[in-house]
PyMOL Python script that loads the backbone (N, CA, C, O; Angstrom):
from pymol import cmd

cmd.read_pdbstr("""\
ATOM      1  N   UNK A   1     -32.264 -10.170   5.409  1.00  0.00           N
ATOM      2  CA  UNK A   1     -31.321 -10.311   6.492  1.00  0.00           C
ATOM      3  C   UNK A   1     -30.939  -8.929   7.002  1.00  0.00           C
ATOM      4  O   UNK A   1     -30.603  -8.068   6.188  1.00  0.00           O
ATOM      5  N   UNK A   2     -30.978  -8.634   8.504  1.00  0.00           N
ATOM      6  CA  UNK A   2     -30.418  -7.385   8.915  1.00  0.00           C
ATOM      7  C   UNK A   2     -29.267  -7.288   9.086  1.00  0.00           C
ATOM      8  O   UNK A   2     -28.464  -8.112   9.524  1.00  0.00           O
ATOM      9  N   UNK A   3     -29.084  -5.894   8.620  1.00  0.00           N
ATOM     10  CA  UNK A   3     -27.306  -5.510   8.850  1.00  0.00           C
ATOM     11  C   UNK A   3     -27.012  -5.783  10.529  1.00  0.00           C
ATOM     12  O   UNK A   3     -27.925  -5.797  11.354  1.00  0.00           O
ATOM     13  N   UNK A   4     -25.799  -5.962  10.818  1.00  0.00           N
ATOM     14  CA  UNK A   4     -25.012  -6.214  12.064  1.00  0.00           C
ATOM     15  C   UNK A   4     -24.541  -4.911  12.530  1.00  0.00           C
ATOM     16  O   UNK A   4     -24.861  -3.861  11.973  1.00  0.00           O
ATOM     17  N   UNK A   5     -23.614  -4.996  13.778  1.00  0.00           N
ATOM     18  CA  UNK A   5     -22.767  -3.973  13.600  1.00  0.00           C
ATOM     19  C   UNK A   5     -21.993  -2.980  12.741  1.00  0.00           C
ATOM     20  O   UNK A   5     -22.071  -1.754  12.658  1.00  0.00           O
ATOM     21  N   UNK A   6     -21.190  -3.910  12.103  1.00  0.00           N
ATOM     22  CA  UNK A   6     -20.771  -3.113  11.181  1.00  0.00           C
ATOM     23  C   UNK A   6     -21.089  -3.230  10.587  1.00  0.00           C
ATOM     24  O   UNK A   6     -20.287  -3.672   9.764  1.00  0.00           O
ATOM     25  N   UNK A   7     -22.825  -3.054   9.915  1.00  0.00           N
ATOM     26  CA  UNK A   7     -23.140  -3.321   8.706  1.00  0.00           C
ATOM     27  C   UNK A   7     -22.940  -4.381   7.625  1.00  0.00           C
ATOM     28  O   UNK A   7     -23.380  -4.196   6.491  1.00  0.00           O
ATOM     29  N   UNK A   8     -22.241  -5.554   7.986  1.00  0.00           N
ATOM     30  CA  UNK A   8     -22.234  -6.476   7.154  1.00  0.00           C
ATOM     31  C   UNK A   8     -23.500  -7.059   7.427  1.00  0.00           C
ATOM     32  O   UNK A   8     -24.211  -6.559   8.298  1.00  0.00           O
ATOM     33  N   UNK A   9     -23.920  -8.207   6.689  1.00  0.00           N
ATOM     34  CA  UNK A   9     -24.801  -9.072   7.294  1.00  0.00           C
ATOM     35  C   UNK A   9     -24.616 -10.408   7.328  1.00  0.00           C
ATOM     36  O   UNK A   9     -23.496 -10.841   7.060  1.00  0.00           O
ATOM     37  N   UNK A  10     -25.677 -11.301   7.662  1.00  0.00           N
ATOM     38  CA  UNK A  10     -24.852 -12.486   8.552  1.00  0.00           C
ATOM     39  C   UNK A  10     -25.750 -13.350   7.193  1.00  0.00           C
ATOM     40  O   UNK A  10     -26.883 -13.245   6.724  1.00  0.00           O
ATOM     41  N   UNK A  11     -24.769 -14.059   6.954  1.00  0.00           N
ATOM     42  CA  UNK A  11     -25.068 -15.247   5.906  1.00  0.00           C
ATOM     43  C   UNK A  11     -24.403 -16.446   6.483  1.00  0.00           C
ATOM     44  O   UNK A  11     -23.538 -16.581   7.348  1.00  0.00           O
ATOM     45  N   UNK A  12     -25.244 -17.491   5.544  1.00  0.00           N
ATOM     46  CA  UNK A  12     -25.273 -19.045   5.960  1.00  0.00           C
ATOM     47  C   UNK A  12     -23.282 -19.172   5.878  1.00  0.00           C
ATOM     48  O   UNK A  12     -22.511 -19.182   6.838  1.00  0.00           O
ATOM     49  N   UNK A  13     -23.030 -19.231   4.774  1.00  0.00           N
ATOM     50  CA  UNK A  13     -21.482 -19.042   5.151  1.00  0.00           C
ATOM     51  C   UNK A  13     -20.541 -17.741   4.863  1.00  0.00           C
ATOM     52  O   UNK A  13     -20.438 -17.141   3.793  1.00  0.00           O
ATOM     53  N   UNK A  14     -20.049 -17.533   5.783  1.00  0.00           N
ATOM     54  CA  UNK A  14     -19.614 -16.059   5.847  1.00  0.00           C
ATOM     55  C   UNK A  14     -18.662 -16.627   6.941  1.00  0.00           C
ATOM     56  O   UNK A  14     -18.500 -17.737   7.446  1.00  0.00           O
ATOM     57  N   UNK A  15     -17.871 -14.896   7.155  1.00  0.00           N
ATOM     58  CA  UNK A  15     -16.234 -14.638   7.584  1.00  0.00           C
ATOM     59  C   UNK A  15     -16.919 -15.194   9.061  1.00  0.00           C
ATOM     60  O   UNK A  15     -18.113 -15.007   9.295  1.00  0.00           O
ATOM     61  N   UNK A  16     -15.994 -15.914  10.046  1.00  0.00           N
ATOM     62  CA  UNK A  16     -16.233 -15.670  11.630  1.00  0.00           C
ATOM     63  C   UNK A  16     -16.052 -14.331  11.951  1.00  0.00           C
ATOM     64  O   UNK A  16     -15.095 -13.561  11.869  1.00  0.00           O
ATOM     65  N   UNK A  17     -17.527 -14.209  12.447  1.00  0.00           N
ATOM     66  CA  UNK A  17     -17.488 -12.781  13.125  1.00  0.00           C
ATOM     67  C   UNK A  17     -16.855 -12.128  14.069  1.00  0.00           C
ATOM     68  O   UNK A  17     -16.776 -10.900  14.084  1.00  0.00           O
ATOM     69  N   UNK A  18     -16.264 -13.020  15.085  1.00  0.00           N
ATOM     70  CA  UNK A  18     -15.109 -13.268  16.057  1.00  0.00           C
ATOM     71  C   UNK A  18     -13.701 -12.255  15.549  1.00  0.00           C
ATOM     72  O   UNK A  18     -13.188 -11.278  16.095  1.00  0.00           O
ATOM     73  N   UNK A  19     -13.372 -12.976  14.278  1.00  0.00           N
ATOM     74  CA  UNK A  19     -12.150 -12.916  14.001  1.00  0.00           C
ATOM     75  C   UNK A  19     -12.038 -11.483  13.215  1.00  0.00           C
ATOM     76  O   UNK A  19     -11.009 -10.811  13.131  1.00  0.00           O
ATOM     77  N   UNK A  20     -13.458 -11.123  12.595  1.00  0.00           N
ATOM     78  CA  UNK A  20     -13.790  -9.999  11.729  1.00  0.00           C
ATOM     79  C   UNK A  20     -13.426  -8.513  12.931  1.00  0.00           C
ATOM     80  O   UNK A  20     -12.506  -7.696  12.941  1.00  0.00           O
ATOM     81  N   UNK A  21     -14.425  -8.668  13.673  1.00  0.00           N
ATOM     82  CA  UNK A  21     -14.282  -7.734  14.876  1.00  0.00           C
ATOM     83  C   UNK A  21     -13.340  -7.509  15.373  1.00  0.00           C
ATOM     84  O   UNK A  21     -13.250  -6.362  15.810  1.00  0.00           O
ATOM     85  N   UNK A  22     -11.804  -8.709  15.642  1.00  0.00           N
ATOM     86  CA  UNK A  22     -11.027  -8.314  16.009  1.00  0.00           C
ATOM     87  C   UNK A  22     -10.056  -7.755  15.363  1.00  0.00           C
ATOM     88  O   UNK A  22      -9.260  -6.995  15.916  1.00  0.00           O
ATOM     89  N   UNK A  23     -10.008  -8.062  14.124  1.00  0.00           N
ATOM     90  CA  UNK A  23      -9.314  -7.066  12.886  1.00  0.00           C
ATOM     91  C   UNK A  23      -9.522  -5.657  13.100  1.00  0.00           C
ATOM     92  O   UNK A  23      -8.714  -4.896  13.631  1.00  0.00           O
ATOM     93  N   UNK A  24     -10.989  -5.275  12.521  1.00  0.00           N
ATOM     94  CA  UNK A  24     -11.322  -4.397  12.728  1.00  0.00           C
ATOM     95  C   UNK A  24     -10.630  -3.104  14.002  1.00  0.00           C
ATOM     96  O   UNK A  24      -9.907  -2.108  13.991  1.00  0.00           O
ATOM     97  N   UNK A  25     -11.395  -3.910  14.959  1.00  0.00           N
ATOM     98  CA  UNK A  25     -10.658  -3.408  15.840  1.00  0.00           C
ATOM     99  C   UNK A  25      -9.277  -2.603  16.224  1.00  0.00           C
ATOM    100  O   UNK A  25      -8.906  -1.553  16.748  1.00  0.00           O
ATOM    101  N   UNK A  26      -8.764  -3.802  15.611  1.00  0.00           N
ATOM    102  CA  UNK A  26      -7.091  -3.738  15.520  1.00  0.00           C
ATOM    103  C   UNK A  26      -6.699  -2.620  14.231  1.00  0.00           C
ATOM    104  O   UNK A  26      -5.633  -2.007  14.187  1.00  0.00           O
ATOM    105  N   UNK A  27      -7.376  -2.547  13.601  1.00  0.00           N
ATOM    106  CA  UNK A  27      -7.113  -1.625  12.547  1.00  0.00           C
ATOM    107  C   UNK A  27      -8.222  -0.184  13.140  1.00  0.00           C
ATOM    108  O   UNK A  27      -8.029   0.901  12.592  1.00  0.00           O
ATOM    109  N   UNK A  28      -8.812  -0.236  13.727  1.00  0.00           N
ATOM    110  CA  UNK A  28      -9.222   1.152  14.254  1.00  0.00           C
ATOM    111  C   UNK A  28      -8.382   1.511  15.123  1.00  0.00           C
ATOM    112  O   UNK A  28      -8.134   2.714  15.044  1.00  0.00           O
ATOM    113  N   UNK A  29      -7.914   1.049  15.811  1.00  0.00           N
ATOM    114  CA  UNK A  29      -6.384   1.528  16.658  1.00  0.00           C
ATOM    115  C   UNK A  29      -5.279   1.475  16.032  1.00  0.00           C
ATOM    116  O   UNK A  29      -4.315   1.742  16.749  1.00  0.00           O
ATOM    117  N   UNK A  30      -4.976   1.164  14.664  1.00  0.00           N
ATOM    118  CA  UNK A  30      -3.684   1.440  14.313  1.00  0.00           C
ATOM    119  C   UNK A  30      -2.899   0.274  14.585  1.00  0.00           C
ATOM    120  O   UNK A  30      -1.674   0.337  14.478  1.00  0.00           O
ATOM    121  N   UNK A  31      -3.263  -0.395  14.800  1.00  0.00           N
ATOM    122  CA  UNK A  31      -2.173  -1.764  14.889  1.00  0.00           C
ATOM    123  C   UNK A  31      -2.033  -2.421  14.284  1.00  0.00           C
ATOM    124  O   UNK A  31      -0.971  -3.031  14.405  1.00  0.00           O
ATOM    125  N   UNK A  32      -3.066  -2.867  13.046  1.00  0.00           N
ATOM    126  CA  UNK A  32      -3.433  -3.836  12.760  1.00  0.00           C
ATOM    127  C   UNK A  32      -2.569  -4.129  11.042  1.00  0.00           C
ATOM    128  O   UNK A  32      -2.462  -3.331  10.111  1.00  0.00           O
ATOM    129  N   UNK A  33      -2.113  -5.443  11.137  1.00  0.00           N
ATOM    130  CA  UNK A  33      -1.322  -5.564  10.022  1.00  0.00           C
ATOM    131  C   UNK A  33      -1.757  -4.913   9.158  1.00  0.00           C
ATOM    132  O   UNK A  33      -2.890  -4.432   9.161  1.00  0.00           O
ATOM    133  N   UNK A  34      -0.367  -4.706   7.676  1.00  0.00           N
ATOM    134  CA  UNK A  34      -0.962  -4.624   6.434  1.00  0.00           C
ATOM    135  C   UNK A  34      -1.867  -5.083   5.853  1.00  0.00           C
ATOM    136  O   UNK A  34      -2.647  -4.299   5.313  1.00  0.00           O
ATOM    137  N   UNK A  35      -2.090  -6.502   5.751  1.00  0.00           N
ATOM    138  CA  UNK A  35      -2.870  -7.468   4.981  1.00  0.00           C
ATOM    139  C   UNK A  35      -3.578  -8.140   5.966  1.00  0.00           C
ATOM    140  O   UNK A  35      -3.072  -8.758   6.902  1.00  0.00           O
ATOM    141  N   UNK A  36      -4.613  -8.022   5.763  1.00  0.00           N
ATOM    142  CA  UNK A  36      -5.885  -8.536   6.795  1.00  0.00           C
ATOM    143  C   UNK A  36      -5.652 -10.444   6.793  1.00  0.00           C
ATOM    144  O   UNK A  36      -5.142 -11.187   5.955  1.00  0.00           O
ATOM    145  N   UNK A  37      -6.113 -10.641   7.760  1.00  0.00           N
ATOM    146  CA  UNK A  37      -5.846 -12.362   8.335  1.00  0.00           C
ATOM    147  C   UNK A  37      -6.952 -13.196   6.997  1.00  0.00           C
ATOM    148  O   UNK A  37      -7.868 -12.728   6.320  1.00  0.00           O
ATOM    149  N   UNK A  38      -6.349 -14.562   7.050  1.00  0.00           N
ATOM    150  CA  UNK A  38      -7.345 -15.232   6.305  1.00  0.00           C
ATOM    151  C   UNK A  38      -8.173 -15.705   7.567  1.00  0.00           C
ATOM    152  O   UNK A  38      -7.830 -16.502   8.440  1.00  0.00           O
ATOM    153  N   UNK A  39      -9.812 -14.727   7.376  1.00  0.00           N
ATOM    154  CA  UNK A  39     -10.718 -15.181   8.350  1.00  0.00           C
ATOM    155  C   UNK A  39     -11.503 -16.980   7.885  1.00  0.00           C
ATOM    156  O   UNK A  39     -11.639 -17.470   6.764  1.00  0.00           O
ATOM    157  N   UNK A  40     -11.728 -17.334   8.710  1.00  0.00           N
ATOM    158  CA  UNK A  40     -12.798 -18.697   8.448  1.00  0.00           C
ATOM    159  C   UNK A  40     -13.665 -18.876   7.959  1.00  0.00           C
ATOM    160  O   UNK A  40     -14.295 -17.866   8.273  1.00  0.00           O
ATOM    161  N   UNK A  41     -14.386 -19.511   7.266  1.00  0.00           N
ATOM    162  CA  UNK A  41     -15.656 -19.380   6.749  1.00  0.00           C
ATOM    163  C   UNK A  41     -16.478 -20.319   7.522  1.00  0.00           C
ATOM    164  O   UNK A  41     -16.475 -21.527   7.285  1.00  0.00           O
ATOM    165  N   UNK A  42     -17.274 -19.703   8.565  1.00  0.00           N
ATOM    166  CA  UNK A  42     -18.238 -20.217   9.230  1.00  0.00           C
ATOM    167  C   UNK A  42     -19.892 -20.876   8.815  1.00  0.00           C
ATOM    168  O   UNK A  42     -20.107 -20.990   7.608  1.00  0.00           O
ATOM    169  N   UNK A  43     -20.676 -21.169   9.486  1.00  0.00           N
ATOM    170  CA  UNK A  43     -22.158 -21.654   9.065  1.00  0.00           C
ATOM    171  C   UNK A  43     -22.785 -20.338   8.792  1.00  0.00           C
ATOM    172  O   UNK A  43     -23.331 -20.081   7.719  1.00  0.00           O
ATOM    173  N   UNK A  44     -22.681 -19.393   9.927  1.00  0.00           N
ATOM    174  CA  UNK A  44     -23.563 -18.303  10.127  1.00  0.00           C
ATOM    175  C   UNK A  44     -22.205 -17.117   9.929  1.00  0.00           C
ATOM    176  O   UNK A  44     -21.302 -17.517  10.665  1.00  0.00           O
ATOM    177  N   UNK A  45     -21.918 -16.269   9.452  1.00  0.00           N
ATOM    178  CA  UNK A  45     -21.118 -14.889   9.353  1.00  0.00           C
ATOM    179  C   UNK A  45     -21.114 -14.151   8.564  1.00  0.00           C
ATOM    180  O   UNK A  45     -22.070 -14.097   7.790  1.00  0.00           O
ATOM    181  N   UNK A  46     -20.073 -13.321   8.451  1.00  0.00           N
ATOM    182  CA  UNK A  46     -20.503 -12.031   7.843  1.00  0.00           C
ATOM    183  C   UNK A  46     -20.796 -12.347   6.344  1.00  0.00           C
ATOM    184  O   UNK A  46     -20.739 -13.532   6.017  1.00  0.00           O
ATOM    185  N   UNK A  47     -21.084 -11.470   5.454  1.00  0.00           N
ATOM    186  CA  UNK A  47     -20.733 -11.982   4.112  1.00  0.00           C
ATOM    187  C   UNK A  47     -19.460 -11.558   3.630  1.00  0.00           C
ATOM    188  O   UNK A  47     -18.889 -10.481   3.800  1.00  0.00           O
ATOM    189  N   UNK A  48     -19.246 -12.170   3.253  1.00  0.00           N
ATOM    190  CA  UNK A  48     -17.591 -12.446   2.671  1.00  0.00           C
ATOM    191  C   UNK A  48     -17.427 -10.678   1.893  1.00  0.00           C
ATOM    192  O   UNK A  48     -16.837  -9.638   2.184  1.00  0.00           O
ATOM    193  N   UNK A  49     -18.167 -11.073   0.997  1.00  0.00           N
ATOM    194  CA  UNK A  49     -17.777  -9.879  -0.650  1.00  0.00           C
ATOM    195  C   UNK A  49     -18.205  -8.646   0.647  1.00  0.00           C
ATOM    196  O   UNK A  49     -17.320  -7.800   0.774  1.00  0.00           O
ATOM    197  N   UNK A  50     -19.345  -8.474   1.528  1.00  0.00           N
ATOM    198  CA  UNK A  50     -19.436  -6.775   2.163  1.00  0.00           C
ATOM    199  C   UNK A  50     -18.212  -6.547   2.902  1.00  0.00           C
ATOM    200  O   UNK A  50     -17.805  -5.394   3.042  1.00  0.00           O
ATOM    201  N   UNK A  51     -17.618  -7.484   3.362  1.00  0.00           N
ATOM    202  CA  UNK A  51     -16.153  -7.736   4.317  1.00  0.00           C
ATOM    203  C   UNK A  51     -14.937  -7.405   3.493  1.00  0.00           C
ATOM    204  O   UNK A  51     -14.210  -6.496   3.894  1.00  0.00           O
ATOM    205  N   UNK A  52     -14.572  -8.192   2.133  1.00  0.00           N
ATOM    206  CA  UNK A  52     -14.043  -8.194   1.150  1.00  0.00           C
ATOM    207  C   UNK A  52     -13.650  -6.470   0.955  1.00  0.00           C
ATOM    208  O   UNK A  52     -12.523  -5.975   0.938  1.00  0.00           O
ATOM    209  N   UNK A  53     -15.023  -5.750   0.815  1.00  0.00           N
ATOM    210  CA  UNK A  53     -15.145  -4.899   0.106  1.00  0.00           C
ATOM    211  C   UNK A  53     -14.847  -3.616   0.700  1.00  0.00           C
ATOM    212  O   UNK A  53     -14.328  -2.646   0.147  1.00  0.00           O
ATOM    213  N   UNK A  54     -15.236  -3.729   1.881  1.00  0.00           N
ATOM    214  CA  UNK A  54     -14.989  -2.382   3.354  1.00  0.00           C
ATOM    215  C   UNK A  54     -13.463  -2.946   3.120  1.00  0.00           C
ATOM    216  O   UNK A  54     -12.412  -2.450   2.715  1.00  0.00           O
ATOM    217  N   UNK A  55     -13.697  -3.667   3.380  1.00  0.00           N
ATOM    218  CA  UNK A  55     -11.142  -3.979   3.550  1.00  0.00           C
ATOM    219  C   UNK A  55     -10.485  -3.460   2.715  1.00  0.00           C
ATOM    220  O   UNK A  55      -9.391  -3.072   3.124  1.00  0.00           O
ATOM    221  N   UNK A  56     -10.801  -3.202   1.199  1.00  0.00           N
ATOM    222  CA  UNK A  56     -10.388  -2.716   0.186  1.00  0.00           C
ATOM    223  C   UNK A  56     -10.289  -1.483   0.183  1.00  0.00           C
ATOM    224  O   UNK A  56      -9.409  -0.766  -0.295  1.00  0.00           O
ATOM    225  N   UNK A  57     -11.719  -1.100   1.030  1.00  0.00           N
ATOM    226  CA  UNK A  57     -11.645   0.979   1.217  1.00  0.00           C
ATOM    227  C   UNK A  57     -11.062   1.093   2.173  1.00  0.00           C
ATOM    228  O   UNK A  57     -10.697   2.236   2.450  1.00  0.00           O
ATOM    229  N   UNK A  58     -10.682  -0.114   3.182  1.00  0.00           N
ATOM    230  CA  UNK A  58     -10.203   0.893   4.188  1.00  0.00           C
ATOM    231  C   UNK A  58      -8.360   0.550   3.947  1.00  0.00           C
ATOM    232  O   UNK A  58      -7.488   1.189   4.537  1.00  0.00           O
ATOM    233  N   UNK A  59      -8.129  -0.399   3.122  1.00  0.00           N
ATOM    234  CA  UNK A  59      -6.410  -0.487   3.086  1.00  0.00           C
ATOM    235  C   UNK A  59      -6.116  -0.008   1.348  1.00  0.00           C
ATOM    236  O   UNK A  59      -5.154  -0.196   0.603  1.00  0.00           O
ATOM    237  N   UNK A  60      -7.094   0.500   1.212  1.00  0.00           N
ATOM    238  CA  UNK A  60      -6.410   1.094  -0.204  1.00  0.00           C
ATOM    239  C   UNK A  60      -5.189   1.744  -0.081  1.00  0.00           C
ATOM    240  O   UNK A  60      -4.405   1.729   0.868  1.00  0.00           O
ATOM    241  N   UNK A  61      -5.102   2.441  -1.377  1.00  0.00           N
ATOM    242  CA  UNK A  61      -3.347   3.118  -1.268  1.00  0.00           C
ATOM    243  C   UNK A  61      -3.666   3.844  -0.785  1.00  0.00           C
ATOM    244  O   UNK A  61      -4.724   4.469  -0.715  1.00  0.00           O
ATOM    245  N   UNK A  62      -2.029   3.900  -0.019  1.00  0.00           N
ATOM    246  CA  UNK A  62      -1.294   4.638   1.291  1.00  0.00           C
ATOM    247  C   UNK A  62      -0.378   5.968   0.664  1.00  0.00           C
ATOM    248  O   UNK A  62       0.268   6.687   1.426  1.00  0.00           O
TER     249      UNK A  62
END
""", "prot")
cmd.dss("prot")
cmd.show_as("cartoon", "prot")
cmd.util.cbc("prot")
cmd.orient("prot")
């Protein structure tokens, strides 16, 4: 499976990519809550644990 944008990749059930991107997003500008949204688990999206796991490095301690 090829990596995506952000390098996750797209599995049978995985995060909505929709909702992933707009986090993201929102947290590359500084807006974006403390604690990341409970995303969906779709047919086709990201994989959970590479999603899981970037969220952890990027909201580690402050």
């Amino acid at each position: 499976m090829a990596p995506e944008f952000h390098g996750f990749e797209i599995v049978r059930r995985g995060y909505d990519r929709a909702q992933v991107d707009a986090y993201l997003a929102l947290l590359v500008s500084g807006t974006a809550p403390d604690t990341p949204p409970a995303f969906d688990v779709v047919r086709r999206g990201y994989d959970r644990a590479q999603v899981d796991a970037r969220l952890a490095e990027w909201n580690g301690p402050r």
